[in-house]
C-alpha positions as CSV (number, residue, x, y, z in Angstrom):
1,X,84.2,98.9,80.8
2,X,85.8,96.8,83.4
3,X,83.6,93.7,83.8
4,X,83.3,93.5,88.2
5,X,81.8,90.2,88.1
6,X,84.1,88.3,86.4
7,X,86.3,89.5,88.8
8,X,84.4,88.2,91.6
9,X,83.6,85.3,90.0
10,X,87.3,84.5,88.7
11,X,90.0,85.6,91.0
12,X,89.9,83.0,93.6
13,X,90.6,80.3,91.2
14,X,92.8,82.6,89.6
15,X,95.4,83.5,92.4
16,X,94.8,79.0,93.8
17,X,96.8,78.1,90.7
18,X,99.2,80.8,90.6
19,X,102.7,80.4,89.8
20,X,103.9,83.4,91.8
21,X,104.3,83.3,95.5
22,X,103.3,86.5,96.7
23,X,99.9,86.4,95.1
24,X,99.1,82.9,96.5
25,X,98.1,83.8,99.9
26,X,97.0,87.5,99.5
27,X,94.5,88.7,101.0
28,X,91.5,90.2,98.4
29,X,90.5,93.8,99.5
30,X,87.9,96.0,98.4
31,X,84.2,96.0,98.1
32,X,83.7,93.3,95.8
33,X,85.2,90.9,98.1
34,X,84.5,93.0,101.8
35,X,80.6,93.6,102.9
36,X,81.9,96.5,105.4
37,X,84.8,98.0,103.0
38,X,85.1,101.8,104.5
39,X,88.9,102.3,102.3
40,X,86.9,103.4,98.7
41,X,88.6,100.3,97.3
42,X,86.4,98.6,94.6
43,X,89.1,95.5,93.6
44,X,92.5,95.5,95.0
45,X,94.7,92.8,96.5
46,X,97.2,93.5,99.9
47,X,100.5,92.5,99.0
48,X,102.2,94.8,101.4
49,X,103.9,96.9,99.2
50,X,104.3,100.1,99.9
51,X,105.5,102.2,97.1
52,X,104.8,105.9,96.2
53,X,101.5,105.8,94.6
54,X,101.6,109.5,93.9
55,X,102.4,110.1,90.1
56,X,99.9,107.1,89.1
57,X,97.5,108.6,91.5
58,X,97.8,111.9,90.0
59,X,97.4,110.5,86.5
60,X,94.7,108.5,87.8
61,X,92.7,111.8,88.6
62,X,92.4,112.7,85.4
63,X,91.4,109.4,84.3
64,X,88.8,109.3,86.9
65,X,86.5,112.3,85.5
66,X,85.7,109.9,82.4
67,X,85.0,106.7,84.3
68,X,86.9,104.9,86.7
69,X,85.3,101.9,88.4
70,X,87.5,100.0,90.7
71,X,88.1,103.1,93.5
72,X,90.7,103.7,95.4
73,X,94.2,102.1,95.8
74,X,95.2,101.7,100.1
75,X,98.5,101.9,101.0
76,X,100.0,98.2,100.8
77,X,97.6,97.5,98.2
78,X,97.7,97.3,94.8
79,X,94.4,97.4,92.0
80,X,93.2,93.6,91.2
81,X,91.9,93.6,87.5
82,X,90.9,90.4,85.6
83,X,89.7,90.4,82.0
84,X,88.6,87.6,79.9
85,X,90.8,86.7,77.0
């Protein structure tokens, strides 16, 4: 089970000390990080790029009957996961 609050509570600090450039100013999407999300997104990040999303999407289905907790992917976005290690 993905653990939503550490997200929350770890990716800000996270993506401030990142090394790589693209992920230091994007912008956090989803309903863990926007009160009026309508996009089905749980925990994703727009880094505006748009690639065809519709092999992982289809594998994703599958995945999605057994539990699946971080929603939907937007176009330009891509899924945000953090895990303690």
């Amino acid at each position: 089970m993905i653990d939503t609050d550490f997200i929350v509570e770890n990716t800000s600090k996270i993506l401030e000390t990142t090394p790589i450039d693209y992920l230091k100013d994007v912008k956090l999407a989803g309903s863990l990080f926007e009160d009026n999300c309508t996009t089905g997104a749980v925990s994703c990040v727009f880094t505006e790029f748009y690639v065809d999303h519709a092999e992982p999407l289809t594998a994703l289905e599958s995945f999605k009957m057994r539990r699946w907790c971080l929603g939907e992917v937007p176009e330009g976005h891509e899924f945000l996961v953090v895990l303690p290690v």
